[in-house]
C-alpha positions as CSV (number, residue, x, y, z in Angstrom):
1,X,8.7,-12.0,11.6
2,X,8.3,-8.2,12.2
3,X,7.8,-6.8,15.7
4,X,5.6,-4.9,14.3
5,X,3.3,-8.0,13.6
6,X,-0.2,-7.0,14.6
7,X,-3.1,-9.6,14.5
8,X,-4.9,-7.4,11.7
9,X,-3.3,-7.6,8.4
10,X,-5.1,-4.4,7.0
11,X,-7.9,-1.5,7.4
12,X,-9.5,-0.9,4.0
13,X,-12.2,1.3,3.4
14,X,-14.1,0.3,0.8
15,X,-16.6,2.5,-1.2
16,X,-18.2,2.1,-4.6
17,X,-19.4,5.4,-5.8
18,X,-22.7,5.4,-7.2
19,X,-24.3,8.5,-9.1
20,X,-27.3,10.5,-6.6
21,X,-26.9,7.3,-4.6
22,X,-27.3,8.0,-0.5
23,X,-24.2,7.5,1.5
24,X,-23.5,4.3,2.8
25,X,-20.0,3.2,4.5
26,X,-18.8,-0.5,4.3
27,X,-15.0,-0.8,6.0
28,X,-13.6,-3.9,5.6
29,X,-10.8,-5.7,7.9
30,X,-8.5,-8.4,6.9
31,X,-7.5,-10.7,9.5
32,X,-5.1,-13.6,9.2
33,X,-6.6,-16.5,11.0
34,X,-4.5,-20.0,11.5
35,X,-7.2,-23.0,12.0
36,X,-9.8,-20.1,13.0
37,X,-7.4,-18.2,15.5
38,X,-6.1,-14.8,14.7
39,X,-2.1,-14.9,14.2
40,X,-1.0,-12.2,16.9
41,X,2.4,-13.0,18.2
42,X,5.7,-11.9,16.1
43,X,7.6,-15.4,14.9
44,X,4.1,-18.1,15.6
45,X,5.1,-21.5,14.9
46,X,2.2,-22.5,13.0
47,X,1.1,-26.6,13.0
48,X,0.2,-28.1,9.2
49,X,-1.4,-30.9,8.7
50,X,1.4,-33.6,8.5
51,X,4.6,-33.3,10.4
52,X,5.8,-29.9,10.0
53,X,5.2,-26.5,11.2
54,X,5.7,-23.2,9.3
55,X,6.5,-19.7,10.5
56,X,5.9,-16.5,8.3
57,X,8.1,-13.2,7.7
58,X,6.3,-12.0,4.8
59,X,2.4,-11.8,3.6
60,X,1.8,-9.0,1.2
61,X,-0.6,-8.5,-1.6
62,X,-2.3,-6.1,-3.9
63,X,-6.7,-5.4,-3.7
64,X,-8.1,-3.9,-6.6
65,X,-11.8,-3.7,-8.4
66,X,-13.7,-4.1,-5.8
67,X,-17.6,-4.6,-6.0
68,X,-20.8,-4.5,-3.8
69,X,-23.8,-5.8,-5.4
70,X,-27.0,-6.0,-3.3
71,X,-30.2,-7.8,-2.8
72,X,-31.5,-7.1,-6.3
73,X,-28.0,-7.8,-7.9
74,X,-27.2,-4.6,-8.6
75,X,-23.3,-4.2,-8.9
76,X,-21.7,-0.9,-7.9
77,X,-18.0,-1.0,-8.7
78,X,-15.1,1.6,-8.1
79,X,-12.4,2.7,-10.7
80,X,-9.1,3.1,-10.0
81,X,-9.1,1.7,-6.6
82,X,-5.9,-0.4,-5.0
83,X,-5.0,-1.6,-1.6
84,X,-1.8,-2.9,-0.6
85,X,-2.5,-5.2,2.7
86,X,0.8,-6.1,4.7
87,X,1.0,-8.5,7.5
88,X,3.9,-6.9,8.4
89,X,3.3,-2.8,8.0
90,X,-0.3,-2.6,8.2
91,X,-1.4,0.6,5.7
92,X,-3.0,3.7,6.8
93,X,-7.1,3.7,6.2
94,X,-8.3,4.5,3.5
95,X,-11.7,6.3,3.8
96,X,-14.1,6.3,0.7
97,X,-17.9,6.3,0.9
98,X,-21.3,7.3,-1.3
99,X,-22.4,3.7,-1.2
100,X,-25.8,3.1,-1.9
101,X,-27.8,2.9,1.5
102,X,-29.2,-0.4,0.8
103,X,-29.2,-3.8,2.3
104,X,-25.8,-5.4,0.3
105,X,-25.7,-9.2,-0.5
106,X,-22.0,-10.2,-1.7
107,X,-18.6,-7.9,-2.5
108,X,-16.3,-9.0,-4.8
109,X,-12.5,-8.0,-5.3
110,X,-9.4,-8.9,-7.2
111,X,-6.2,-10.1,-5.7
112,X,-4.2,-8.7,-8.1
113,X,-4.1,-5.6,-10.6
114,X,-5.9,-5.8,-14.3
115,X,-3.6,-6.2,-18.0
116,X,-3.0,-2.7,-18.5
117,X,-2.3,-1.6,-14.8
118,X,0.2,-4.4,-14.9
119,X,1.7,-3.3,-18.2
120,X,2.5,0.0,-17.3
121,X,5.4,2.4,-15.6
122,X,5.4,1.7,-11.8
123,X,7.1,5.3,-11.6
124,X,3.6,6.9,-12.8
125,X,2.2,6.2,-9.3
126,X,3.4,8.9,-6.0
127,X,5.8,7.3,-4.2
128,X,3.0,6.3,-1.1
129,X,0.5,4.9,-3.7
130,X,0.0,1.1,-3.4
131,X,1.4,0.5,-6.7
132,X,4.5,2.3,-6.2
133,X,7.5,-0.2,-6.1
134,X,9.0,1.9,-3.5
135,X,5.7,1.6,-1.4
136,X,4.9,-2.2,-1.9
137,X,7.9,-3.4,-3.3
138,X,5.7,-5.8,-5.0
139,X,7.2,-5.2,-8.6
140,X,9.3,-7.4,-10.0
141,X,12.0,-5.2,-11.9
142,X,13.8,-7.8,-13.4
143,X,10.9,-9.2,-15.5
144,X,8.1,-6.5,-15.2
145,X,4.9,-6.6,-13.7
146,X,3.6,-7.2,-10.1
147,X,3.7,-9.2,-7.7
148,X,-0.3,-10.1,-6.8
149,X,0.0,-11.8,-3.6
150,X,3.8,-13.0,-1.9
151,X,4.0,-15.4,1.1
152,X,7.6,-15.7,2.8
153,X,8.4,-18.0,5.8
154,X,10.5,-20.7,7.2
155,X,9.8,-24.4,8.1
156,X,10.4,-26.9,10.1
157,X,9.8,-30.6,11.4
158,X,8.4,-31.3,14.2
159,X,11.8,-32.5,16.0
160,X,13.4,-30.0,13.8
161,X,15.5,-32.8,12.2
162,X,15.1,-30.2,9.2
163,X,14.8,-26.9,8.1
164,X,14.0,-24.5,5.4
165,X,12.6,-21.5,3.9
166,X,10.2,-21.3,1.3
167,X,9.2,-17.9,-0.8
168,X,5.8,-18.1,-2.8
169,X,5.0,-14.9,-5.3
170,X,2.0,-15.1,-7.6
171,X,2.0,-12.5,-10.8
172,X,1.3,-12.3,-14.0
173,X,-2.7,-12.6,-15.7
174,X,-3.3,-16.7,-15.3
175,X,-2.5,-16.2,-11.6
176,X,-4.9,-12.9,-11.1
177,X,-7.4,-14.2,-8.1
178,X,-11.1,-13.1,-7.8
179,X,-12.5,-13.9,-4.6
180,X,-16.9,-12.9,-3.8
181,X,-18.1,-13.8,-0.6
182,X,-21.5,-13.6,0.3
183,X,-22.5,-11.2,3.2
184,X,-25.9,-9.9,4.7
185,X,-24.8,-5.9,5.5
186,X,-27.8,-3.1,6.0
187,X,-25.7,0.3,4.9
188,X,-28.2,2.3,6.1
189,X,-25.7,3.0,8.8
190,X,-22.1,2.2,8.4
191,X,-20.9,-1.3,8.7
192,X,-17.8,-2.9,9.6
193,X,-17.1,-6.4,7.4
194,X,-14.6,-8.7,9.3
195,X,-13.1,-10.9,6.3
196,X,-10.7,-13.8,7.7
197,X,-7.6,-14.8,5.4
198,X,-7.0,-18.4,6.5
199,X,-4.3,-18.9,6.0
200,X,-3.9,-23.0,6.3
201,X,-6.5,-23.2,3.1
202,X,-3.6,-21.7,1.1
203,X,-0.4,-23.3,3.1
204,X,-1.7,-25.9,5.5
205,X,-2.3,-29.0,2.8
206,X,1.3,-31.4,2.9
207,X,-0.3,-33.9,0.8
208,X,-0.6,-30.9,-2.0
209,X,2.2,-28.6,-0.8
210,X,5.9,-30.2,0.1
211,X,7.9,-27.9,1.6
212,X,10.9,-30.3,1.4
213,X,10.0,-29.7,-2.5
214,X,7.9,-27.0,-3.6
215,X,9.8,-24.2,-1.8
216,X,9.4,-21.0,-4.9
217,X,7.1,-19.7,-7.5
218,X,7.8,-17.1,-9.5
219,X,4.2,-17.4,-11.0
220,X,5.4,-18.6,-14.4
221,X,2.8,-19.0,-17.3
222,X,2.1,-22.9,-16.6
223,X,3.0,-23.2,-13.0
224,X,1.2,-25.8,-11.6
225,X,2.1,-25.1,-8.1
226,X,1.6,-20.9,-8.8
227,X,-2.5,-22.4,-9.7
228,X,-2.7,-24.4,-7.1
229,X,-1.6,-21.6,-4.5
230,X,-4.2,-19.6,-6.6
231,X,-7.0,-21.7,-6.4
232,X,-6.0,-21.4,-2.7
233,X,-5.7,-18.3,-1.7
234,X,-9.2,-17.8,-4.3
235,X,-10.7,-19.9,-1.2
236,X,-8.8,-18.7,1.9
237,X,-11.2,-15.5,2.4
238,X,-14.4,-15.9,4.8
239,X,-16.7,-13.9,6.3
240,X,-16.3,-13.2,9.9
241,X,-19.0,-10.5,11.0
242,X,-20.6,-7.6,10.6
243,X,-20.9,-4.7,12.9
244,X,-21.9,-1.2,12.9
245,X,-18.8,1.3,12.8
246,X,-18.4,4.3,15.1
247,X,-17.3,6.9,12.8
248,X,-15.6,9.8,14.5
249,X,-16.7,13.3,12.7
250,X,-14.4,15.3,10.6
251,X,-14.4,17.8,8.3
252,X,-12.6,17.9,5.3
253,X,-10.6,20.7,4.1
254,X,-12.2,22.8,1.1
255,X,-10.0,22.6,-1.6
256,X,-9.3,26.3,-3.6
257,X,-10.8,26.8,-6.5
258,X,-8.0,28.3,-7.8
259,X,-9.3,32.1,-8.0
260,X,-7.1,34.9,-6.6
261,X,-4.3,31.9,-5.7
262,X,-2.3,33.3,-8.9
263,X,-0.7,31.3,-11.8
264,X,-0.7,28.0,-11.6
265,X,3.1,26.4,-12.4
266,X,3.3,24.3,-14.9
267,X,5.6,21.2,-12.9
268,X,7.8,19.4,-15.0
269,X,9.4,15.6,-14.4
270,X,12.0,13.5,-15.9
271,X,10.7,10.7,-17.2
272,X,10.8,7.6,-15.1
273,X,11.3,10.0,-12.0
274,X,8.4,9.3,-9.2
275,X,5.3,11.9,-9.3
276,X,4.8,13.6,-6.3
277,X,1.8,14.2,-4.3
278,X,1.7,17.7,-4.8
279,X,-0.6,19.5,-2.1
280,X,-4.3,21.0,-3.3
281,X,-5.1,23.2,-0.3
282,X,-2.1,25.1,-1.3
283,X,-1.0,24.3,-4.7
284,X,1.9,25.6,-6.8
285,X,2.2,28.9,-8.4
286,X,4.3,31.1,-10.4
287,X,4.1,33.6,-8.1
288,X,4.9,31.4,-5.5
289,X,7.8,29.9,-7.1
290,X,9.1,33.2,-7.3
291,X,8.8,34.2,-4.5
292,X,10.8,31.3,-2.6
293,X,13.4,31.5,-5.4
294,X,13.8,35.3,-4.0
295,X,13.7,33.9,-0.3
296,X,16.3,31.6,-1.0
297,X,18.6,34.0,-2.0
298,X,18.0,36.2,0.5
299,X,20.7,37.1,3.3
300,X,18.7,39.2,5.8
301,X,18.6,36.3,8.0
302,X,22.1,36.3,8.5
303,X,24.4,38.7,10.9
304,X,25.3,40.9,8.5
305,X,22.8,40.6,5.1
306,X,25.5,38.9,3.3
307,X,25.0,35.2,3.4
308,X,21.5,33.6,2.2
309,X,21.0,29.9,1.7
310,X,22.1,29.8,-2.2
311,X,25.4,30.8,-0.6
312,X,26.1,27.2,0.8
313,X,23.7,25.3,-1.8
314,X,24.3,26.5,-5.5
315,X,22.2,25.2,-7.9
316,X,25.1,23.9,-9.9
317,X,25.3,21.3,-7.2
318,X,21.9,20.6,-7.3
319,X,21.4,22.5,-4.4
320,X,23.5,20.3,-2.3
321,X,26.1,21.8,0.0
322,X,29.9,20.4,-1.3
323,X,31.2,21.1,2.0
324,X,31.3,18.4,4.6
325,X,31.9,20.8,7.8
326,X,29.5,24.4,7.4
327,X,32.1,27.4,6.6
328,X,31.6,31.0,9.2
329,X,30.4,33.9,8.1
330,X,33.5,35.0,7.6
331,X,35.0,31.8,5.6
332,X,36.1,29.8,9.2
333,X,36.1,26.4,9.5
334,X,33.4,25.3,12.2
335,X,32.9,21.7,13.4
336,X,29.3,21.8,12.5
337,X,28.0,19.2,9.7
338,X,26.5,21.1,6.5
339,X,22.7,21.1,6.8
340,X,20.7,18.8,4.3
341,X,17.9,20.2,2.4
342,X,15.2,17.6,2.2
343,X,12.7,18.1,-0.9
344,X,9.4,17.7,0.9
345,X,7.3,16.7,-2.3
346,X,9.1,13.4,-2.0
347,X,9.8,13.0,1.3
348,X,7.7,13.6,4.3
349,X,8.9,15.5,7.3
């Protein structure tokens, strides 16, 4: 397993957006419990029930279409929302709010992604979304689609007389997993929900799950043991406790409104090519296009005006520089490596 195992699988912020609603904030932490104790050591031999003991290098799955429905049984519910929770590389927060400030009764969410989210082109999403194969690599290219929730591990006997590994993955609509909890959570001030994955609900069972056997899924329309993991992991979340959250106060930064910026460029893709996250505070222009097109070219920077960075990265390579070793100013070899460029909207300094 990863060193950089931490007890938490995930920190999701969860917000349904409700129209002239007050602002309420619910955060929600995943934690993967083992027989009611957090998992927080890299490589934890975990007991079963029977004879064995499993250890896991892999826990991944995808959150969408989350609900909050309070005591009435009003439902507020969020569009467009998706999660990707890693035991292994724990995502950044995610911080969403504009719940209703009311008392909430039960949330709802979806292990998985809907039909038409599954259905469509993976490349649509920036390369950090959730849903980005690069991101979660939770898409299976070979037969489409997603992966909703993957479990990787290795087990063993208890005289470790044998050994194996085992690889679980759960796709495709029959194996989509709705889980609701019920939960007792004032949002008058923001709350902190503790959910607990246990994870011996879903694994734990060697009467229903024989790892000498049943070691893959691939989540195959009429996979009995994909269901049965299903039903599983359907059971596996719990409510742990609720706590008020210390919020720390920021600001965010006011977005332009796009008057006096200039022109806005129209930004073109190859199809199938990622989309990047393209910057609002400071967002692309003709002029500004321009502008670095004539920086580029521009040799004033150098000792004599004559050489500009198009002189070492034409466009006809794509901007990349053909030699290995950087030539002088005056066309000398030098031991110095060519400098990269590095095209920030797709990679992050």
């Amino acid at each position: 397993m990863s060193r950089r195992l931490v007890s938490r699988l995930g920190l999701l912020m969860v917000a349904l957006a409700t129209a002239n609603a007050p602002a309420g904030i619910a955060r929600i932490e995943i934690e993967p419990l083992w027989k009611g104790v957090p998992i927080n050591q890299p490589d934890l031999w975990l007991e079963r029930s029977g004879h064995d003991e499993i250890s896991l290098s892999r826990l991944d799955f995808l959150l969408s279409e989350p609900v909050v429905e309070d005591a009435a049984g009003r439902r507020f519910t969020r569009a467009n929302w998706f999660q990707l929770v890693s035991l292994t590389d724990p995502a950044e927060p995610v911080l969403i709010d504009e719940l209703p400030d009311l008392p909430i009764s039960a949330i709802e969410f979806t292990v998985g992604v809907s039909d038409a989210i599954n259905a469509a082109d993976p490349n649509q999403w920036p390369p950090s979304h959730p849903l980005h194969p690069q991101r979660s690599n939770l898409h299976w290219s070979w037969q489409g689609g997603y992966i909703f929730f993957a479990v990787e591990g290795r087990w063993r006997d208890v005289d470790a007389a044998q050994t194996g590994g085992f690889a679980f993955h759960l796709g495709n609509a029959p194996h989509r997993m709705r889980v609701r909890l019920k939960v007792e959570a004032p949002l008058a001030a923001p709350q902190t929900i503790r959910l607990g994955l246990n994870l011996e609900a879903i694994l734990g069972d060697t009467a229903s799950l024989d790892l000498t056997e049943q070691v893959s899924t691939h989540g195959r329309e009429g996979d009995a043991l994909a269901m049965n993991l299903k039903r599983n992991v359907e059971e596996a979340f719990s409510v742990e406790t609720v706590e008020p959250l210390q919020l720390a106060s920021f600001q965010k930064n006011a977005v332009p409104d796009g008057s006096a910026i200039g022109t806005p460029y129209r930004f073109t893709i190859s199809r199938g090519f990622p989309i990047p996250r393209l910057p609002t505070d400071y967002p692309l222009t003709e002029e500004r296009v321009a502008l670095g097109r004539r920086l580029f070219a521009d040799g004033q920077l150098s000792r004599d005006g004559r050489v500009s960075c198009a002189s070492c990265h034409p466009a006809a390579t794509a901007f990349a520089d053909p030699q290995v070793f950087s030539i002088g100013l005056d066309g000398q070899k030098t031991p110095r490596h060519s400098m990269p460029l590095l095209n920030l909207a797709w990679k992050h300094a």
